[in-house]
N, C-alpha and C positions, 0 to 999 in steps of 0.2 A: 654716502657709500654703504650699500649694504651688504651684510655678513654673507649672503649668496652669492651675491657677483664677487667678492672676493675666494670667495671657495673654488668659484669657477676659474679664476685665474688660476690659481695654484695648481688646479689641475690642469691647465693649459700648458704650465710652466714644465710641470709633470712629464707631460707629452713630450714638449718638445726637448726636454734634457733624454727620455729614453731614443730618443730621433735621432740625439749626440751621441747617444751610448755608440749605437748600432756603427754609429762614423768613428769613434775615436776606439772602439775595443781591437775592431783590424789595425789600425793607425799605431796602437801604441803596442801589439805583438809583432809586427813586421819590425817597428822601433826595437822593442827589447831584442827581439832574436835574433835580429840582421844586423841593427847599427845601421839603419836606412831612414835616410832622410826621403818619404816620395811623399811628392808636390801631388803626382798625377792621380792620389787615393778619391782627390775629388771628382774625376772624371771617370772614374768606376760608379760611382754612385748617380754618375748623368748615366753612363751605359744602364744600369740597370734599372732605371726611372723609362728611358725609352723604350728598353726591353720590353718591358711589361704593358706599357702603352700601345706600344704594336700589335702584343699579344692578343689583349685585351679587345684591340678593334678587329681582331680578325676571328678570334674564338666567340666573345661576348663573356667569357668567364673571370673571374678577375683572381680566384684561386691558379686558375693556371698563369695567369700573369704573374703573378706573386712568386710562384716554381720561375718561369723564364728569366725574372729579375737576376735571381740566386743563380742559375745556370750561366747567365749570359755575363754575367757581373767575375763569377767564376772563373770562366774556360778563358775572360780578358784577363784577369790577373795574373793567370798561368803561364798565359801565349808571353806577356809583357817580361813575367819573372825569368821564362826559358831563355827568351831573345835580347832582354837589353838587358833585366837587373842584376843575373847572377852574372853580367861583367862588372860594375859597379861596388861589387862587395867590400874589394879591396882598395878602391880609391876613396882619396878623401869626401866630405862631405860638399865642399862646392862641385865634385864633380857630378853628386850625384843628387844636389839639385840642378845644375841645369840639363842633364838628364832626364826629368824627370817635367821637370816645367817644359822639355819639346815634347813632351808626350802629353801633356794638356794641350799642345797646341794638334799638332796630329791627332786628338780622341776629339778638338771641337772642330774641327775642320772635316773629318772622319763623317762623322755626326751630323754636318749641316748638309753635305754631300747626299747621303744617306736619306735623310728626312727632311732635309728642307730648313730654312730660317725659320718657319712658323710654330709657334708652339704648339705641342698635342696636349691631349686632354684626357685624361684615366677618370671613367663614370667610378663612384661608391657603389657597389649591388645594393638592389632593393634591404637586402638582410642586414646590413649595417648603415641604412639611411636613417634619418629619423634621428629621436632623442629616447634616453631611457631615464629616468627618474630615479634621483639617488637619495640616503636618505636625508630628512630634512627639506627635503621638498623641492631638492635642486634639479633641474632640467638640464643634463648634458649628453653632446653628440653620441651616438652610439660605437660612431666610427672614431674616433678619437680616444674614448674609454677603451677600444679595443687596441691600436696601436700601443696603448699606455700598458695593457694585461700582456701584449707580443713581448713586447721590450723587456718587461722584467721576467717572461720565461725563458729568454732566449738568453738576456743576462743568467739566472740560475743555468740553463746549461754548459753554459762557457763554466760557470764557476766549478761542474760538474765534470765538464771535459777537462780542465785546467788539474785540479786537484786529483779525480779519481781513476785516469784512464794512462795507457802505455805513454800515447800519443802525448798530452799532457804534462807527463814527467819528462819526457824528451825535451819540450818546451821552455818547462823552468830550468831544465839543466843548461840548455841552449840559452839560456839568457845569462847564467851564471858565468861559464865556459864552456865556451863552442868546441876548442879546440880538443876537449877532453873529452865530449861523447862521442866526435870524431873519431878519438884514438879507441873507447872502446867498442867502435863497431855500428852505429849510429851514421842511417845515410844522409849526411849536411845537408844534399844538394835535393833530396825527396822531401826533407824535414822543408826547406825553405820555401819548396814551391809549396806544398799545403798549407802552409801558413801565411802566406804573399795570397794564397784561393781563398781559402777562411775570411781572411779581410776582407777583400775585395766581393765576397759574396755577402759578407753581412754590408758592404757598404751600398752596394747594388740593389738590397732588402729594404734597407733606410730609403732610397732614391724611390723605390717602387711605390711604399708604403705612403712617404709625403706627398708624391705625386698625385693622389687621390687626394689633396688639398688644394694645392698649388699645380700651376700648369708646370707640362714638363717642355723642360727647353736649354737648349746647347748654354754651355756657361753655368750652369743652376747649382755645380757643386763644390764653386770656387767659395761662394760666401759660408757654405759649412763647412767647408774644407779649413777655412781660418777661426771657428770656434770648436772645432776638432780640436786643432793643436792647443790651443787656450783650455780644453779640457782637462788632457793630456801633461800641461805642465802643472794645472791643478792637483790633479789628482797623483801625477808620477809615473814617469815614463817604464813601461814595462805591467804594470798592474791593471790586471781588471777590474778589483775593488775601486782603486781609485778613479777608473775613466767611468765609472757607474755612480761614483760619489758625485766628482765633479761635472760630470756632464748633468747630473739631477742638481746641483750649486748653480751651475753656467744658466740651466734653461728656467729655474726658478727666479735667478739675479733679474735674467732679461726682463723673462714677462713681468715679476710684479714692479720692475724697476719701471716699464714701460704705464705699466695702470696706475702707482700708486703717486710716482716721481708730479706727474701733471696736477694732480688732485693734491696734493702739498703745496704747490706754487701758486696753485688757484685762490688758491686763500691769501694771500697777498698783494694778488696782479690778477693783470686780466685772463681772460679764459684762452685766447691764440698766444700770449706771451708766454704765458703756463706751461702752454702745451708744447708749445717749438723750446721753451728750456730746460721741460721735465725730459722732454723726446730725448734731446743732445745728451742729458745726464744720464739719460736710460742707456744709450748706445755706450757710453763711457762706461756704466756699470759693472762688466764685467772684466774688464782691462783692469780697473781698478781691484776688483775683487782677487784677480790670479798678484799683482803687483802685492793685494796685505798676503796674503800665501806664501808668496816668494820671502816675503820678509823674514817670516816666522818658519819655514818649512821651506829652502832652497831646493830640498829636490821635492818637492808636491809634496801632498798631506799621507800616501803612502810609497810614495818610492824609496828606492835603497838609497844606500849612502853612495 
């Protein structure tokens, strides 16, 4: 195993915990300020993976796909928030997941209607194909080192928005007691739709952004959609530091769990026995990893008490 390709992985792991960010930072501000259980955050991030996909074959630009993601990820979270979720506010939490799980069914049924069963495909631009050479000699995608620089600027401005803006302190107050910025004059029902749109636009960015990995296709953000929440209890429901912690724990656990777990068993056993029980323990990895969390830190590594 060499010191390169392990670098490499780290920075893969890198990637895809910022990937997580993008899905758990809406996930767990809708959480803190609503008291909203939504199932359906996954299928924001299929809308705007397709958005962009569309976009993209019909412009050639993939800048404006990346815009269309965020609009179209947007104006769904908003239409959803106006229409079904500010009834849900006040009912319990089973209500407002199976609420929210018929609305995964309606955004993939929506969706195939629309586009069809077949998956689409988001090209990389010429300007982010290729590898660029880091130091030490390492050879990594260009496109990839660039989702990894998005993620952490668009992390620093959440922490920017969060901390130094009107908007912002509405938020954390909103997450403290709703009912008291209410009382001093504070629109709840503006405050929530922006913040149900925020989500759902950074999750819609996430969608757009992997899609130029991975093909895009109905269902695709039901499997992020359940290492969101694994983030989320990580790091502590309501917190951006911690869905930025834990989502860079979660995506680091996975991958090096996945490269390193195999290459340990090999040395013991054979190389497909290895491989099929390093894989299993790799998947388990991160289940494990929120379970020692839990242990020591019941509400994540920064959430309130």
């Amino acid at each position: 195993m060499s010191i390169i390709l392990l670098v490499e992985q780290v920075l893969n792991g890198l990637q895809f915990g910022v990937m997580l960010f993008l899905m758990a930072a809406g996930l767990t501000l809708i959480f803190g300020v609503m008291g909203l259980i939504n199932l359906a955050h996954g299928s924001l991030y299929m809308i705007g993976a397709f958005a962009a996909a569309a976009t993209a074959a019909a412009t050639g630009s993939f800048v404006l796909a990346l815009m269309a993601s965020l609009v179209a990820a947007a104006a769904a979270g908003a239409l959803v928030e106006l229409t079904v979720i500010r009834r849900l506010y006040d009912r319990d939490h089973l209500d407002q997941v199976l609420a929210t799980f018929a609305l995964i069914l309606i955004f993939s049924e929506g969706t195939r209607w629309i586009f069809g069963s077949f998956p689409l495909f988001l090209e990389v631009p010429d300007y982010l194909s290729g590898s660029v050479t880091l130091p030490g000699g390492i050879e990594y995608p260009r496109y990839r080192l660039t989702i990894i620089m998005i993620g952490l600027a668009i992390a620093a401005g959440l922490f920017a928005l969060i901390a130094k803006t009107r908007l912002g302190i509405q938020i954390r107050a909103g997450e403290s007691d709703r009912e008291m910025i209410g009382a001093l004059g504070v629109n709840i029902a503006r405050l929530y739709t922006l913040v149900f749109a925020l989500g759902a636009a950074l999750a819609g960015f996430a969608g757009a952004l992997i899609g130029a990995i991975q093909s895009v296709q109905v269902g695709m953000g039901e499997p992020v959609l359940i290492l969101a929440f694994v983030v989320i209890v990580i790091g502590g429901i309501g917190s951006i530091k911690g869905a930025l912690v834990g989502a860079i724990l979660v995506g680091l656990t996975d991958t090096l769990g996945g490269f390193l777990l195999p290459h340990l068993f090999a040395t013991f056993m054979d190389a497909s026995a290895a491989m099929s029980v390093g894989s299993a323990l790799a998947a388990m990895s991160i289940y494990i990893l929120m379970a020692g969390v839990l242990l020591v830190r019941p509400t994540g590594l920064f959430g309130g008490k």
